[in-house]
C-alpha positions in Angstrom: 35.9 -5.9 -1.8 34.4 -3.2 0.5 32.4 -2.0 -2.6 31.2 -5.1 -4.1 30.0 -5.8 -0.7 27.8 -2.9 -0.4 26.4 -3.1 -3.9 25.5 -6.8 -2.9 23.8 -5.4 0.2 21.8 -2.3 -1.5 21.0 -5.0 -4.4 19.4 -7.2 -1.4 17.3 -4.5 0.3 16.0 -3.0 -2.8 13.4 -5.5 -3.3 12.2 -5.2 0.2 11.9 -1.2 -0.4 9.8 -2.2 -3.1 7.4 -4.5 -1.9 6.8 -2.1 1.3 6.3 0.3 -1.0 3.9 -1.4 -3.1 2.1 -2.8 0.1 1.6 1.1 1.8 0.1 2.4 -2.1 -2.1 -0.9 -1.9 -3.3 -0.2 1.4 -3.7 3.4 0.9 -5.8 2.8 -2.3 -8.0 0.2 0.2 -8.5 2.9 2.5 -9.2 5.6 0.1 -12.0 3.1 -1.8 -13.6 2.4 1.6 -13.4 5.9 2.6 -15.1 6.6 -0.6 -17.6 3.9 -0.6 -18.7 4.2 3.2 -21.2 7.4 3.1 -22.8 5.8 -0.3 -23.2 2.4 1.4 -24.6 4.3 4.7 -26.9 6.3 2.3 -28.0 3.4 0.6 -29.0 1.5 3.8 -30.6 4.7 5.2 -33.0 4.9 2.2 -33.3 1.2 2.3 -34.7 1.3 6.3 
């Protein structure tokens, strides 16, 4: 009974894991594609003015 329990409970968590996971690799890749983008956009405007 104990066991079954727990397996019920590590089934029910997993997907949470996996979503926060997923969200903090999505974010990072945001931040890293901003990171990235924000001196070219700044240079761009700079030559622009």
């Amino acid at each position: 009974m104990g066991l079954r329990t727990r397996d019920r409970t590590a089934r029910n968590h997993a997907p949470a894991d996996l979503l926060q996971g997923i969200l903090v690799i999505s974010s990072f890749g945001f931040w890293a594609v901003m990171l990235g983008l924000m001196p070219v956009l700044l240079f761009r405007i700079w030559l622009a003015g």
